[in-house]
C-alpha positions as CSV (number, residue, x, y, z in Angstrom):
1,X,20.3,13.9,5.1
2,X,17.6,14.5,2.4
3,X,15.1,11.5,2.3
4,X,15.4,9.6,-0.4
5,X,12.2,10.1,-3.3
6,X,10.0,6.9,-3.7
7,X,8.2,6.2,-6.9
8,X,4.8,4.7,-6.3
9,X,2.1,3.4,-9.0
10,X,-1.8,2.3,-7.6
11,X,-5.1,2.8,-8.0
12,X,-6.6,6.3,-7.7
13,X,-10.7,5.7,-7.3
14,X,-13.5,6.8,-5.7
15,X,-15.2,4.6,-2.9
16,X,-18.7,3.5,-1.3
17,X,-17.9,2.4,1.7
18,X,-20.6,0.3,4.2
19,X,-19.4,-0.3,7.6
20,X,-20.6,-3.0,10.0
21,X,-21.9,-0.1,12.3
22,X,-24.1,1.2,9.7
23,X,-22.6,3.7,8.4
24,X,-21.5,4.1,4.5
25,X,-20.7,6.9,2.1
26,X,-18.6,7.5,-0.7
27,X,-14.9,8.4,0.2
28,X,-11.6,9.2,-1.6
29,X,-9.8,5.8,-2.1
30,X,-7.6,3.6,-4.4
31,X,-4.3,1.9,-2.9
32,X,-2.5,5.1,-4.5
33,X,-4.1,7.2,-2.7
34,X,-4.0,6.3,1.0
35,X,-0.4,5.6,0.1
36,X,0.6,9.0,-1.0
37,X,-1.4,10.9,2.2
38,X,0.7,8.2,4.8
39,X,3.9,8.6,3.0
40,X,3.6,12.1,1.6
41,X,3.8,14.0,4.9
42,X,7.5,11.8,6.1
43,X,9.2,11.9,2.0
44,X,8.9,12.6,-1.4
45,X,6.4,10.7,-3.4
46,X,6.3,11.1,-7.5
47,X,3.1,9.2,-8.1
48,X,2.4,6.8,-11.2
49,X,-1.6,6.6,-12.2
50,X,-4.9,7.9,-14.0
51,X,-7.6,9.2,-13.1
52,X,-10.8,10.4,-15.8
53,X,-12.0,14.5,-15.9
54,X,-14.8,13.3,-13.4
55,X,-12.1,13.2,-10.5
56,X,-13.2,15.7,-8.0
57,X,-10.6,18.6,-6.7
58,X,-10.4,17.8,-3.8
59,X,-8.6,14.4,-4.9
60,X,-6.4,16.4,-6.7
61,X,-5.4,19.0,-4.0
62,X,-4.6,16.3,-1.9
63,X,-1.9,14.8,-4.4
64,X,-1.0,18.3,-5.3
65,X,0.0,18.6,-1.3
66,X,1.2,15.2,-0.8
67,X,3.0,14.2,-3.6
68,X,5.7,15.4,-4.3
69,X,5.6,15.4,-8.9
70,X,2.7,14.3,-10.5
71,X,4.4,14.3,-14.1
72,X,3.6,10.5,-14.5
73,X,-0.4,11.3,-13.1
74,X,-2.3,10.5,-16.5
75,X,-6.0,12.4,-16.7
76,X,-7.9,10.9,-19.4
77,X,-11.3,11.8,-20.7
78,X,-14.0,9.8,-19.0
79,X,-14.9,8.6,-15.8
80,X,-12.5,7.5,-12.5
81,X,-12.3,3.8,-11.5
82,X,-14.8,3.4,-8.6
83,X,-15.4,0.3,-6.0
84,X,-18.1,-0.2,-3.5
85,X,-17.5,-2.3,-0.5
86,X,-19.3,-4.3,2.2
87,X,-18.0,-5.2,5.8
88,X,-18.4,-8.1,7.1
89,X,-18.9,-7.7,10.8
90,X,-15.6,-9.2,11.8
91,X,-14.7,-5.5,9.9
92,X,-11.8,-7.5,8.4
93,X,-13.5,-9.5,5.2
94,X,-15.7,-7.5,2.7
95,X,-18.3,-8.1,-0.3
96,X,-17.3,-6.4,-3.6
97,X,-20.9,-4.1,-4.3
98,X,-19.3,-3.1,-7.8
99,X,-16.2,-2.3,-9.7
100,X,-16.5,-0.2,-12.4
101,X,-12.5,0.9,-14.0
102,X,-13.4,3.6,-16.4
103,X,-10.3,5.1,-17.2
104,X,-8.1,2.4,-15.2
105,X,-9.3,-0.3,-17.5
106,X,-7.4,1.0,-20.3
107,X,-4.4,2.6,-18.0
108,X,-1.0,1.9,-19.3
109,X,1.5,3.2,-16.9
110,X,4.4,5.1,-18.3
111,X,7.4,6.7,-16.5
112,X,9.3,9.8,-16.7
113,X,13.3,9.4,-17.1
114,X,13.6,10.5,-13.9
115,X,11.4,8.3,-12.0
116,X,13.1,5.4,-14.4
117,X,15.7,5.7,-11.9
118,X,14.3,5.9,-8.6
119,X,15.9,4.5,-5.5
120,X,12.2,3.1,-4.3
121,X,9.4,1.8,-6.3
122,X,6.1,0.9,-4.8
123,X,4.3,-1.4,-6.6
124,X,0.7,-1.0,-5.1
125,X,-2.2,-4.1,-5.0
126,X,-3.1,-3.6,-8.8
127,X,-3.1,-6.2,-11.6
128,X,0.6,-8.1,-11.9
129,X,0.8,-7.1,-15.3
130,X,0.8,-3.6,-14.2
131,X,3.3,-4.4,-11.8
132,X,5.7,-6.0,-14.9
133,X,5.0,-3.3,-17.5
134,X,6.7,-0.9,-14.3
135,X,9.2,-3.0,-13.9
136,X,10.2,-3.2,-17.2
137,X,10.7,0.5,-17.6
138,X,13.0,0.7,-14.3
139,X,16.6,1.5,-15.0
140,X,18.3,1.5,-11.9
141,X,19.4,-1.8,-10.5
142,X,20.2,-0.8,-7.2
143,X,16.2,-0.1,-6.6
144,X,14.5,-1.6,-3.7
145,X,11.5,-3.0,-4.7
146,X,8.7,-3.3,-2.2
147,X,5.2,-5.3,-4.2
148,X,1.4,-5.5,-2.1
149,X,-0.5,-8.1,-4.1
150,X,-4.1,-9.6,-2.8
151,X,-5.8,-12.9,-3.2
152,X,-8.0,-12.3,-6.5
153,X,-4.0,-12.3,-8.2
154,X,-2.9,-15.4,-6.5
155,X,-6.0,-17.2,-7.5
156,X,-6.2,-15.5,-11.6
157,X,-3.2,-13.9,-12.6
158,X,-0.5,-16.4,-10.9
159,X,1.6,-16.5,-14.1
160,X,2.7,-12.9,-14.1
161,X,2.4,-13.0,-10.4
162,X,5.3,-15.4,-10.6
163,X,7.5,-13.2,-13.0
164,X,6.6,-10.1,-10.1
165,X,7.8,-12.3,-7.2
166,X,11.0,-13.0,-9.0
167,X,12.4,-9.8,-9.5
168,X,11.1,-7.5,-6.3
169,X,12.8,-7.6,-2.8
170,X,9.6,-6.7,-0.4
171,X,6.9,-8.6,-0.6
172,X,3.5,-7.1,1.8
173,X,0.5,-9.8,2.3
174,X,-1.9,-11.0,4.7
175,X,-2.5,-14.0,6.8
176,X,-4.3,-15.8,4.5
177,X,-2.7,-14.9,1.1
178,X,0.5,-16.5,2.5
179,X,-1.1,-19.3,2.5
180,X,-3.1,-19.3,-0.3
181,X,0.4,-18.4,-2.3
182,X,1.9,-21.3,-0.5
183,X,-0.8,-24.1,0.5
184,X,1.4,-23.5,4.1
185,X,-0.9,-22.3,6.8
186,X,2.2,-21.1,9.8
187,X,3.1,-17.9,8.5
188,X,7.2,-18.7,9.5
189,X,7.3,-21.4,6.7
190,X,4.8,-19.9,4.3
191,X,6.8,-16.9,4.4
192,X,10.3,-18.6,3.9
193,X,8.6,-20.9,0.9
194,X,7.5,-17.2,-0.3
195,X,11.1,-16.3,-0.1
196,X,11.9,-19.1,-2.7
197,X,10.4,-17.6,-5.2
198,X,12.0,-14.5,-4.9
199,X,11.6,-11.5,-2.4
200,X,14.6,-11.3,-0.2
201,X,12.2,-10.0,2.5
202,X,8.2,-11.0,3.8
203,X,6.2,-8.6,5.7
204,X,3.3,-11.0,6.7
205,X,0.1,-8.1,8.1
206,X,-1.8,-9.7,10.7
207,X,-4.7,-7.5,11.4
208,X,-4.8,-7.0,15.2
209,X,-1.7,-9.0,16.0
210,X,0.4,-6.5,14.5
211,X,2.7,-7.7,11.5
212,X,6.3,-9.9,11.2
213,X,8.8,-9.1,9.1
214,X,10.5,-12.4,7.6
215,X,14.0,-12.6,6.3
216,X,17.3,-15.4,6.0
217,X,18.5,-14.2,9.4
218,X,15.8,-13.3,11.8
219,X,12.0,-12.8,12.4
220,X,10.8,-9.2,13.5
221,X,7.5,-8.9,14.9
222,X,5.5,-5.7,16.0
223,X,2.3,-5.6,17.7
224,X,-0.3,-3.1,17.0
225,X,-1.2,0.6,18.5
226,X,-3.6,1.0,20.7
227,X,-6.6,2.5,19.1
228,X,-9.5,3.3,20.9
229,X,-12.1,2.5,18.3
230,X,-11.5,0.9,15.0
231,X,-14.1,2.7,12.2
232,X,-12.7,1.9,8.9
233,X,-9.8,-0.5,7.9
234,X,-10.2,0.8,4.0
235,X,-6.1,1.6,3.1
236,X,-4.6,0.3,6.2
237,X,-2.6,-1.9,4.0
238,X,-1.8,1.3,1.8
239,X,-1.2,3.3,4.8
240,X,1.1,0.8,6.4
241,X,3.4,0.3,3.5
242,X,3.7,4.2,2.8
243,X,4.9,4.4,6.5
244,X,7.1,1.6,5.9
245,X,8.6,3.1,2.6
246,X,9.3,6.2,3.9
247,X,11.4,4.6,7.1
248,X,13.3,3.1,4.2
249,X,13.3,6.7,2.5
250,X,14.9,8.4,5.1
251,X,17.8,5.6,5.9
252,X,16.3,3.3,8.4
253,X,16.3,-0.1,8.5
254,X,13.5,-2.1,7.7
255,X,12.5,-3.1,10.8
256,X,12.2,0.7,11.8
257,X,9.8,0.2,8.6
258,X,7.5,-2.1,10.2
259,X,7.2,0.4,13.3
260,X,6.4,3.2,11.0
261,X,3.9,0.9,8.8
262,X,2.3,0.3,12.1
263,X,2.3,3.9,13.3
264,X,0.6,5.4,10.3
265,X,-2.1,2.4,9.7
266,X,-3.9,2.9,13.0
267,X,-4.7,6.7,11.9
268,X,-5.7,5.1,8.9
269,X,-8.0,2.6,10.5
270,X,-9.3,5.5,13.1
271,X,-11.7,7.6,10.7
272,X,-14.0,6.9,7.5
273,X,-12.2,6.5,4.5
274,X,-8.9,9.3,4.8
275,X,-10.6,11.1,7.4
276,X,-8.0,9.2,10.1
277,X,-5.2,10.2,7.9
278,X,-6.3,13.9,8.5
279,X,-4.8,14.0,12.1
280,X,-1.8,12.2,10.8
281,X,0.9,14.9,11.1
282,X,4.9,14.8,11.5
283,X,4.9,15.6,15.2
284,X,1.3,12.7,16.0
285,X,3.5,10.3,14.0
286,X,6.4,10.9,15.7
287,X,4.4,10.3,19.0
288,X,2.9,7.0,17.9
289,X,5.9,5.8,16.7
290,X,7.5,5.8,20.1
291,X,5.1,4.5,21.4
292,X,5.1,1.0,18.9
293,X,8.7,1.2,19.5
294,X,8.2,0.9,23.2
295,X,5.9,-2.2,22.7
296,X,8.0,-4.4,20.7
């Protein structure tokens, strides 16, 4: 069976990254991005974004190779959106340096008839209006919906956050923005009063604890892989859900999803910015995959 094609709309920037062990750099990033390179390698990916005439080539070869249509990739004239980070040296919380959106500020994201329809949609961690102007131009109802949202939306935008929550199925989030969204610090409850407002399904990440998948019936945890350094968690997020999409893509259930997620985030987390991604290939994912499986 041919895997399904997933439709996915992010950010697409260019990073400066500075790491609690000193190093920094600038670095290919944007939730779009480390999506596509996770997902792009295991099914089809038609990507939904913008990037300005400053975007270097090598951004573009790599959506050339890992998407799979960039007809709804807008290049407008002007410069890419670009974000510089600090770790904190728990290597899990982070200082904004700067956000400058160029291009993005102004994005309006439209879609071809073809990805209209699409079986998947990945609504990436970009502004909840975003998220509803996509949804507003989807015309299949039998899409599966899968939203990542972050704090700065629960705490600004929480109106059209609201509308997002009610018509998506997935919803990806952290530790702490389930309980932000909630005011319900055990994830098992915040997750079920996250349920109320509409996802069918929670995936709650917990950083090195792995990640529970939440639903009417049952609760599905996986712990993490076994790294053997952690030097960049820039995309893991990204890079889980593009693993987790693409189990979905090629017929599995979502629970296979969250051992996939889990599989392609520790490459992620493994190398400076996409650089863990690089030894991310059908046959090492397949590898790390049984081993997850074996550990849940």
């Amino acid at each position: 069976m041919n895997p399904k094609t997933i439709v996915s709309v992010g950010s697409i920037a260019l990073d400066w990254l500075e790491l609690p062990d000193g190093t920094k750099g600038e670095a290919l990033g944007g939730s779009l991005t480390y999506f596509t390179r996770s997902a792009g390698i295991l099914a089809p990916v038609n990507i939904v974004g913008v990037v300005g005439t400053d975007f270097p080539k090598e951004g573009m070869n790599l959506f050339r190779e890992y998407a799979a249509s960039l007809e709804d990739l807008q290049i407008e004239e002007g410069e890419s959106f670009r974000w510089g980070g600090r770790y904190h040296d728990d290597w899990e919380n982070r200082t904004t340096l700067y956000t400058e959106l160029g291009v993005f500020e102004t994005f309006s994201p439209k879609l071809s008839n073809s990805n209209k329809q699409s079986p998947l949609l990945y609504l990436g961690n970009i502004h909840p209006a975003l998220q509803l102007d996509v949804l507003s131009q989807m015309a299949f109802d039998d899409t599966v919906i899968v939203c990542d949202t972050m704090n700065l939306w629960i705490n600004t935008t929480r109106g059209d956050l609201d509308k997002v929550l009610g018509r998506i199925d997935i919803l990806l989030l952290n530790e702490n923005e389930a309980e932000l969204l909630t005011g319900i610090e055990q994830v098992p409850e915040a997750a079920q009063a996250i349920r109320t407002m509409g996802p069918k399904k929670i995936v709650v990440k917990q950083g090195g604890s792995g990640s529970t998948l939440i639903s009417s019936d049952r609760d599905f945890h996986v712990g993490v892989y076994p790294i053997d350094k952690l030097m960049d968690p820039t995309g893991a997020g990204d890079s889980f859900a593009g693993g987790l999409m693409a189990a979905l893509a090629n017929g599995h259930s979502f629970e296979e999803g969250l051992i996939w997620g889990t599989a392609s985030a520790s490459f992620c987390v493994e190398g400076f910015g996409l650089e863990g991604l690089s030894r991310m290939t059908p046959e090492t994912f397949r590898e790390r995959v049984e081993v997850v499986r074996l550990g849940t």
